[in-house]
KEKE-3310 file (N, C-alpha, C; in steps of 0.2 Angstrom, whole numbers, plus 5000, padded with zeros to 4 digits):
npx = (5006:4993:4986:4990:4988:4974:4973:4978:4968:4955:4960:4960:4949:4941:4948:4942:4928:4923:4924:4916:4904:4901:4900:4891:4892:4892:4894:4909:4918:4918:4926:4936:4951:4951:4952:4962:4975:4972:4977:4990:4995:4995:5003:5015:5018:5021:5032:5041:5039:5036:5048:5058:5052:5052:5065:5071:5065:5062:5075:5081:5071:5065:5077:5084:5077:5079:5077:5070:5056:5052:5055:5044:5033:5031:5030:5019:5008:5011:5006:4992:4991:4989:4978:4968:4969:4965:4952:4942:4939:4933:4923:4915:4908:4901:4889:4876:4871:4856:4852:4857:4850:4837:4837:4841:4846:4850:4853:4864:4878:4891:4902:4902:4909:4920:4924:4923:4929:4941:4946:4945:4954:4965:4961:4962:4978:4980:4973:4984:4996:4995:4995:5006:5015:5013:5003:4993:4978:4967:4967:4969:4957:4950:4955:4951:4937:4930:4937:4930:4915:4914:4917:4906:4897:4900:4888:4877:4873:4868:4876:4873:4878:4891:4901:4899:4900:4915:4919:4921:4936:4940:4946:4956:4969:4974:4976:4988:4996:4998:5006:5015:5022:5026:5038:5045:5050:5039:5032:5020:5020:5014:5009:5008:4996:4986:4983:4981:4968:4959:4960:4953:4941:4935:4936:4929:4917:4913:4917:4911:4898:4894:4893:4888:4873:4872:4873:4861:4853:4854:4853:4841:4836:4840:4830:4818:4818:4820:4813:4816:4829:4842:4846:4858:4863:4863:4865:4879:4881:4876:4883:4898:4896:4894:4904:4913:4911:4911:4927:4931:4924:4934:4947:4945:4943:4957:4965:4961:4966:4980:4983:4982:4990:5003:5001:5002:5015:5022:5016:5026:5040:5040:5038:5048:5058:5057)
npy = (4978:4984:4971:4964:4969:4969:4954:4953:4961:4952:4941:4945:4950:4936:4931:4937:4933:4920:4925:4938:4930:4924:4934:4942:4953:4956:4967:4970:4962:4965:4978:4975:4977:4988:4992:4983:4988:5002:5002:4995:5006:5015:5011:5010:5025:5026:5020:5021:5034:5046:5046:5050:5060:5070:5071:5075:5089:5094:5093:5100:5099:5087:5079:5082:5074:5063:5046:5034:5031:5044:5048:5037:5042:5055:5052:5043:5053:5062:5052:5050:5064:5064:5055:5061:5071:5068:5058:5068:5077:5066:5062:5072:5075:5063:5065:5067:5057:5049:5035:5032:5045:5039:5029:5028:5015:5005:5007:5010:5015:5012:5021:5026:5014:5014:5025:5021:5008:5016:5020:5010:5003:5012:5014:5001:4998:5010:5005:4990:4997:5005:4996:4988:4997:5000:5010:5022:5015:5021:5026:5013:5007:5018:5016:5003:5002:5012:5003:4991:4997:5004:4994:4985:4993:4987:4978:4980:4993:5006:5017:5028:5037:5034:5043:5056:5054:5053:5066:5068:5069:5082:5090:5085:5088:5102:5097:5089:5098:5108:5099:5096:5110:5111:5102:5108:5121:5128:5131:5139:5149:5163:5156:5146:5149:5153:5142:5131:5140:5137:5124:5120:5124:5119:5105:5107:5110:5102:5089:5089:5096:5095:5082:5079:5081:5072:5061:5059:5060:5048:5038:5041:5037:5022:5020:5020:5009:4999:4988:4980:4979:4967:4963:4963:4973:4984:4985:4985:4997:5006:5006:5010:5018:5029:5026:5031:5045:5049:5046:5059:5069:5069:5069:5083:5090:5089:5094:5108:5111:5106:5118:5129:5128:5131:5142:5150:5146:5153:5165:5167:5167:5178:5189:5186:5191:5204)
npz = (4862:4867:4866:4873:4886:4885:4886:4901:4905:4903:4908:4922:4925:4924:4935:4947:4945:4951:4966:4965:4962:4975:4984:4979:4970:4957:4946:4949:4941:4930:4933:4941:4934:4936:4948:4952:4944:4950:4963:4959:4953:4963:4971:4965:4963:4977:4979:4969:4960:4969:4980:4969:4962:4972:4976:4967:4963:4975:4985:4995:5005:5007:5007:5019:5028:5039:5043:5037:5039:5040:5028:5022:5026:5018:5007:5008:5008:4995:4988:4992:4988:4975:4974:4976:4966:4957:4960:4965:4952:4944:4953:4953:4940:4939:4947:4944:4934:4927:4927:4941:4950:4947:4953:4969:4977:4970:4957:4942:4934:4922:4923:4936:4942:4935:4943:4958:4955:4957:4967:4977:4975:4979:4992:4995:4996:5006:5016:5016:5016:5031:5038:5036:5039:5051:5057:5066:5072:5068:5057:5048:5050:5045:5031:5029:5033:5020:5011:5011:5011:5000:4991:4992:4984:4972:4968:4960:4973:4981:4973:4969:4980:4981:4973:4982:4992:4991:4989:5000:4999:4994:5003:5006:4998:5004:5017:5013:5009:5022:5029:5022:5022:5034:5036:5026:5031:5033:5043:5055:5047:5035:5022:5029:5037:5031:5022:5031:5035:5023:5024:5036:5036:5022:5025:5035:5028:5019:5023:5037:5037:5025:5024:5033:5027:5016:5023:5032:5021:5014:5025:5026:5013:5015:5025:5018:5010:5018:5017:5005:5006:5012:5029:5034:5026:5026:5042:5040:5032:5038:5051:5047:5042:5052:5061:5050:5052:5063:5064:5056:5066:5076:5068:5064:5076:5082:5071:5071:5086:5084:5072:5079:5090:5081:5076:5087:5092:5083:5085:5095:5095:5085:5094:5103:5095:5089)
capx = (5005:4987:4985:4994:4984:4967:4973:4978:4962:4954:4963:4961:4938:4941:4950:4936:4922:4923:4924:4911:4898:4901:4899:4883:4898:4889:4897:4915:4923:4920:4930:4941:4953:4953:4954:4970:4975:4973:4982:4998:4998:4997:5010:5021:5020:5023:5039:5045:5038:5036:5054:5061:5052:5052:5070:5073:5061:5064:5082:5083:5067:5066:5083:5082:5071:5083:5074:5066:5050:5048:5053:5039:5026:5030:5027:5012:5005:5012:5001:4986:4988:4991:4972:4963:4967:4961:4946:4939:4936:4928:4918:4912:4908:4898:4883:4869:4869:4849:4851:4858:4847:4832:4837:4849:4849:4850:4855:4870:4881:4899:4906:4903:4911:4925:4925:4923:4937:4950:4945:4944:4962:4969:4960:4966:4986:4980:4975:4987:5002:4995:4995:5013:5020:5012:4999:4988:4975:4961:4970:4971:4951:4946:4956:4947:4930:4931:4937:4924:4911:4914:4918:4899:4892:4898:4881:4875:4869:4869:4879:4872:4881:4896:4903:4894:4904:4922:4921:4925:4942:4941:4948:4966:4975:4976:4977:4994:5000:5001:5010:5022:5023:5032:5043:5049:5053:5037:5028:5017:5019:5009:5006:5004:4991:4982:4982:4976:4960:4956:4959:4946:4933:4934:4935:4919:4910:4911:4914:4906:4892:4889:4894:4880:4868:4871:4872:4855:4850:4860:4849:4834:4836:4839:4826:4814:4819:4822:4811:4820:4840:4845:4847:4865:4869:4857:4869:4886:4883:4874:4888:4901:4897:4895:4913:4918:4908:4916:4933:4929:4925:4940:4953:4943:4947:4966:4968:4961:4973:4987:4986:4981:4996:5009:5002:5004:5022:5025:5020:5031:5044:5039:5039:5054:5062:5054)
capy = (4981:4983:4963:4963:4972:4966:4948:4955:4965:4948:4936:4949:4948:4928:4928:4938:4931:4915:4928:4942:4926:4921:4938:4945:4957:4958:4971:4968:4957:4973:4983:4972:4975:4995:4991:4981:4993:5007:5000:4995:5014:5020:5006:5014:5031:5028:5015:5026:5041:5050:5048:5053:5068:5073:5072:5081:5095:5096:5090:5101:5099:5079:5078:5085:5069:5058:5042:5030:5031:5050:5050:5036:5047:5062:5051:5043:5061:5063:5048:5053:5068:5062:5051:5067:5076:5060:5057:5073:5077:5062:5060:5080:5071:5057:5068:5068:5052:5049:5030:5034:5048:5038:5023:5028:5009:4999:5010:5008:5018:5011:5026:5023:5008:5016:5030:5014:5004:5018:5024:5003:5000:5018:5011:4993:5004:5014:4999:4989:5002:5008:4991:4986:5003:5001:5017:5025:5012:5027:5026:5008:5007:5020:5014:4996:5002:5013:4999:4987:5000:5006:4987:4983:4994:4984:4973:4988:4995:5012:5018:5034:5040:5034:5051:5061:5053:5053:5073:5073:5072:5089:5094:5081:5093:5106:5092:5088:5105:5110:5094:5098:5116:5109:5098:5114:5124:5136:5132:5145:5156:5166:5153:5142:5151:5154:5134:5131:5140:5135:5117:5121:5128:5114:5101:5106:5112:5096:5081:5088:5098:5092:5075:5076:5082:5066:5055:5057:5058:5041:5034:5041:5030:5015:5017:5019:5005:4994:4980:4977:4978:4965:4966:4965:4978:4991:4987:4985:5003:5012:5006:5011:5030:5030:5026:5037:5053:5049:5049:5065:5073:5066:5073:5090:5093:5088:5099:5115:5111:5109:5125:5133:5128:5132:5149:5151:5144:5159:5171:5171:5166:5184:5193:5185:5194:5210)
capz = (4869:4866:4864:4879:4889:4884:4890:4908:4909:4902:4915:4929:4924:4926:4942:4949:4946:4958:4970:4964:4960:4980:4986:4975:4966:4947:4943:4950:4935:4925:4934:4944:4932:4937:4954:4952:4942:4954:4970:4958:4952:4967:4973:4961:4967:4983:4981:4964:4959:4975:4981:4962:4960:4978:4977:4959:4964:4983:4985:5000:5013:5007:5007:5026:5031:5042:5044:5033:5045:5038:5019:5022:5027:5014:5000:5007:5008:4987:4985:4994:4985:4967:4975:4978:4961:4952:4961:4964:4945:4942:4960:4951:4934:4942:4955:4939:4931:4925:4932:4948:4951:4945:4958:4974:4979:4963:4950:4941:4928:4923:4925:4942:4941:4938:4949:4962:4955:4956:4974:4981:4973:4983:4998:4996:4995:5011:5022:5017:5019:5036:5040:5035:5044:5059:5057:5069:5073:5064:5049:5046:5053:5040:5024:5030:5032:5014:5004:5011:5010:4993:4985:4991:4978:4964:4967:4963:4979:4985:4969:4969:4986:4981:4972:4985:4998:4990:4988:5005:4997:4994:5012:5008:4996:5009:5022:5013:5009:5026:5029:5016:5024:5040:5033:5021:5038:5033:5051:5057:5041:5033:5019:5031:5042:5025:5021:5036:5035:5019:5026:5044:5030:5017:5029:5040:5023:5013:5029:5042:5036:5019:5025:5039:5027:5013:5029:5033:5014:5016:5030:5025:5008:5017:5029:5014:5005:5020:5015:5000:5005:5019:5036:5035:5023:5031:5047:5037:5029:5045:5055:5042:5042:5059:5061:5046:5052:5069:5063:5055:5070:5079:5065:5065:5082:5081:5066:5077:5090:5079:5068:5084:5093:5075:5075:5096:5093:5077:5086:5102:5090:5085:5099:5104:5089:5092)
cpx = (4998:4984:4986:4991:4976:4967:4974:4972:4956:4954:4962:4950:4940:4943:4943:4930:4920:4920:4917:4907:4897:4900:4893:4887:4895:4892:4905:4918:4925:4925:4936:4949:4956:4954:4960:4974:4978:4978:4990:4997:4998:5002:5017:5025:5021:5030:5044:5046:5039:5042:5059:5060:5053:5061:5074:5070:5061:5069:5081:5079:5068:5074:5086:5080:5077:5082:5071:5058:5048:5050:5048:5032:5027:5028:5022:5009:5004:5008:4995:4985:4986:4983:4969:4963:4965:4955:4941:4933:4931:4922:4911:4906:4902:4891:4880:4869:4861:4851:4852:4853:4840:4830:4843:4849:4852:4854:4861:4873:4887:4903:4907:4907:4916:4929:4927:4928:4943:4948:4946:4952:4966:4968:4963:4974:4983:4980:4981:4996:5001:4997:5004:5018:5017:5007:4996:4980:4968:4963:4969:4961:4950:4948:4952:4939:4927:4932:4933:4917:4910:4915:4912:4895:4892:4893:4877:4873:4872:4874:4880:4877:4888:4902:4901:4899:4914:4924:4922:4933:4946:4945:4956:4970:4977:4980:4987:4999:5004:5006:5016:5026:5029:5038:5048:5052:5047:5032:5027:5018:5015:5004:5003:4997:4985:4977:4979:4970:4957:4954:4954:4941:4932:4933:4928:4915:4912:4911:4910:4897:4888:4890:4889:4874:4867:4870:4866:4854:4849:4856:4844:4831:4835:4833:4819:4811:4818:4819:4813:4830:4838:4846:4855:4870:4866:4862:4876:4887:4882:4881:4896:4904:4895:4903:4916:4916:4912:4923:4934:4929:4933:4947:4951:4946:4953:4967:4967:4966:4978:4989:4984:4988:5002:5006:5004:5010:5025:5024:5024:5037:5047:5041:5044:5061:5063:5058)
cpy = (4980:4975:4962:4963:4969:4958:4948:4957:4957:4941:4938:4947:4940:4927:4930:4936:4925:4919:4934:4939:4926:4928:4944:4952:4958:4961:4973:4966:4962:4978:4980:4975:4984:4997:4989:4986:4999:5006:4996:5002:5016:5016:5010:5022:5030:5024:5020:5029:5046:5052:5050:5060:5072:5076:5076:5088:5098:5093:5093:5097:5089:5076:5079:5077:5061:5052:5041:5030:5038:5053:5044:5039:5054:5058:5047:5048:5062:5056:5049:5060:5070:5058:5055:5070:5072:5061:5063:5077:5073:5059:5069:5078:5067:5058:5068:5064:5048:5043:5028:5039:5044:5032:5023:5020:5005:5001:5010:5011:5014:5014:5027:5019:5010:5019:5023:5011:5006:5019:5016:5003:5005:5015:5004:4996:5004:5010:4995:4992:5003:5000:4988:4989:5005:5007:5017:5018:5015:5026:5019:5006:5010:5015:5008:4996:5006:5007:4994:4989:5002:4999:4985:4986:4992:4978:4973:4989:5001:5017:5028:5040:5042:5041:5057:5060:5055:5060:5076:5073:5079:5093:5092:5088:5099:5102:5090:5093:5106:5104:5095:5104:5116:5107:5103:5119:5131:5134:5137:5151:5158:5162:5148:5140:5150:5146:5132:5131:5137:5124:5115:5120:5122:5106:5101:5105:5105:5090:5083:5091:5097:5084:5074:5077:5073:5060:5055:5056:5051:5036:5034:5035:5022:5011:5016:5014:4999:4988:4977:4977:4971:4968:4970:4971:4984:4992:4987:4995:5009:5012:5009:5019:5032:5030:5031:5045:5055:5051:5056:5070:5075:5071:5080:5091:5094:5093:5106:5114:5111:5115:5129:5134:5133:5140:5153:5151:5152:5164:5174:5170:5176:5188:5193:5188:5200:5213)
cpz = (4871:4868:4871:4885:4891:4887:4898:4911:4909:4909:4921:4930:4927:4932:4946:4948:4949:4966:4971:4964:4969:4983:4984:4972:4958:4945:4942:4945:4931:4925:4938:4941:4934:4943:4955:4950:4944:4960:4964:4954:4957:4972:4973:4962:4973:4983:4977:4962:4964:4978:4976:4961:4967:4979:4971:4961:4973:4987:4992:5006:5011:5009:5016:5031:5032:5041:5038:5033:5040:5033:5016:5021:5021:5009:4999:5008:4999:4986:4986:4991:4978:4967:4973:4971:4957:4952:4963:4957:4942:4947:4957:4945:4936:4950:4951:4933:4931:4930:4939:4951:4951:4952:4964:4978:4975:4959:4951:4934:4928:4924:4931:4944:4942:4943:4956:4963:4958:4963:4979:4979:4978:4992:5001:4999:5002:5016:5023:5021:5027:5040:5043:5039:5050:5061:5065:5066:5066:5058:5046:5046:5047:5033:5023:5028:5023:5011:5003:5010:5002:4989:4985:4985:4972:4964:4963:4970:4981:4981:4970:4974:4986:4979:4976:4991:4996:4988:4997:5002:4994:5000:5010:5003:5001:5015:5021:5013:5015:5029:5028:5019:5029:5039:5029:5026:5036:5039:5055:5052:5039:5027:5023:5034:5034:5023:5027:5038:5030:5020:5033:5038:5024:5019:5034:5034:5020:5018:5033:5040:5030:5020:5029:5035:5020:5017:5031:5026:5013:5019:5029:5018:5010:5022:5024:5012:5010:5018:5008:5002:5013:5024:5036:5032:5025:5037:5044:5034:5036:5050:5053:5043:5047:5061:5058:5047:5060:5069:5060:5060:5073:5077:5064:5071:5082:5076:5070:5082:5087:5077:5075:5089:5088:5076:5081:5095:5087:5080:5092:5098:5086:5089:5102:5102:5088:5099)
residu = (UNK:UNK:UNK:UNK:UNK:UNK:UNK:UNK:UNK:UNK:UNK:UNK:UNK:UNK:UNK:UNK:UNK:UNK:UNK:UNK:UNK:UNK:UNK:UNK:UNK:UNK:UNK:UNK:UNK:UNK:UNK:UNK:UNK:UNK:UNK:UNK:UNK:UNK:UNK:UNK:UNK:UNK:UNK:UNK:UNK:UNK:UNK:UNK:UNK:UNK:UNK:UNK:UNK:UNK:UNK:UNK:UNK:UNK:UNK:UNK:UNK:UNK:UNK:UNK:UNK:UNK:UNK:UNK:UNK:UNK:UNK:UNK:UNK:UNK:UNK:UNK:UNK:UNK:UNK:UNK:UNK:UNK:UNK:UNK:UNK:UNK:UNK:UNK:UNK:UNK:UNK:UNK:UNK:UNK:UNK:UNK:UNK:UNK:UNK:UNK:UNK:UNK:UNK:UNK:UNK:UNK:UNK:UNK:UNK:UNK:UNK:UNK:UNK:UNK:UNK:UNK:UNK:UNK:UNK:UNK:UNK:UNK:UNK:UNK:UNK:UNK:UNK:UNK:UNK:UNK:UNK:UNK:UNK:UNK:UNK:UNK:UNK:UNK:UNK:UNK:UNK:UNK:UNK:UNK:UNK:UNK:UNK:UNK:UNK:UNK:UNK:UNK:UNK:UNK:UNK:UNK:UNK:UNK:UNK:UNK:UNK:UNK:UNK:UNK:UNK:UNK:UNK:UNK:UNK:UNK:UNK:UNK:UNK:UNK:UNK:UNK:UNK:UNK:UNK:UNK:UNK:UNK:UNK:UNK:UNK:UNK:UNK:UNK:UNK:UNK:UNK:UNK:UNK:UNK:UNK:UNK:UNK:UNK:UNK:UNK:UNK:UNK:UNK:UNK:UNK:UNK:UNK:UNK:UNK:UNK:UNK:UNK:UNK:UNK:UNK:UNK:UNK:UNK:UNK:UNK:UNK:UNK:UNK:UNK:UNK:UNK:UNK:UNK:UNK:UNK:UNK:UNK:UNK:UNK:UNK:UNK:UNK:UNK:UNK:UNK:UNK:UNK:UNK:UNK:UNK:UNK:UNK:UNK:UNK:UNK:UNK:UNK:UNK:UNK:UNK:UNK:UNK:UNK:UNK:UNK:UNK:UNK:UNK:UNK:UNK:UNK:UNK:UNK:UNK:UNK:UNK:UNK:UNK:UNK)
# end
């Protein structure tokens, strides 16, 4: 098995390197194989895993879900939240590495590398998925911009940011709770008012407010540096978290109107009862 293995990761280096050589990827070959890797484990949970245990451990509310379209969307949610407990610990892992720290352009750890591979392979998954199902134009636009923005750093470049950036994942486990919430019939409950704020608070503190303070960190680097990076990737990146800070706002607000709404709708529901 082992033998077996080492030739796939082997054959998986070789295909990419045509491709790494012709896009200044250096580092890519290395990890290609974690990239792949990552987008057919997260395949698997969305095609096999997600509907087995979804359906063993919540027979009812799953089992609830009429359409194809919306036992779709639950177990891209149980993917996206199988992404978040993955990369979280190791995006935590990877903010005080000496060569990163030493050089936030250049510098390069392999554990990075990692981190990188497994978050381009989820992202590869997301696009394409959103794509295949027809998503929300936002959806399809982020997972696009993420996988193209995070594949650039295996040149190295800009490595340092990358674990700084992907703890906005901290916000999705909530993000999918309350998801899950609905679908289970607990809308406007008290857990789910609960989950709720922890997902306002965990979403502003680490996208909007710690995500606007690496954003500049972010730009102030590259304006430093700019006589050593290109043109194009000084625009490819500015323009990048532009977009993704944008999005950001966009799905902030939507989530205040939502939970604002579920709990307006709980408590005449209440009153009702009363």
């Amino acid at each position: 098995m082992a033998d077996t293995l080492d030739v796939v990761r082997l054959l998986l280096e070789d295909v990419s390197r045509p491709l790494a050589h012709g896009l200044g990827l250096t580092k890519l070959p290395a990890h290609f194989p974690i990239l792949v890797g990552s987008a057919v484990f997260f395949w698997a949970v969305h095609i096999a895993v997600a509907p087995a245990l979804s359906s063993a451990f919540f027979p009812g509310s799953y089992g609830r879900l009429k359409t194809a379209r919306d036992r779709n969307n639950w177990n891209i949610r149980v993917v996206s939240l199988v992404h978040a407990l993955v990369i979280i610990p190791l995006a935590l892992r990877s903010l005080d590495f000496p060569a990163l720290n030493a050089d936030r352009v250049f510098g390069w750890d392999p554990r990075v590398g990692t981190l990188t591979g497994i978050a381009c392979g989820y992202f590869l998954w997301d696009t394409l998925e959103s794509v295949i199902h027809l998503s929300e134009i936002g959806f399809v636009v982020h997972g696009l911009a993420c996988f193209f923005i995070f594949s650039l750093s295996f040149k190295p470049f800009i490595a340092y940011y990358v674990p700084r950036f992907l703890l906005w994942e901290l916000s999705t486990p909530f993000l999918n709770i309350h998801w899950f919430l609905d679908k289970m019939g607990r809308t406007g409950s008290t857990l789910q008012l609960i989950n709720g704020l922890c997902l306002l608070g965990t979403f502003a503190g680490v996208r909007l407010v710690y995500g606007s303070i690496q954003s500049y960190a972010f730009y102030q680097t590259l304006f430093v540096n700019k006589d050593d990076i290109a043109f194009i990737m000084i625009l490819t990146y500015g323009v990048g978290n532009v977009i993704l800070n944008g999005l950001n706002v966009i799905w902030f607000r939507k989530m205040v109107i939502a939970l604002r709404k579920r709990m307006e709708s709980s408590a005449k529901a209440s009153e009702k009862r009363e």
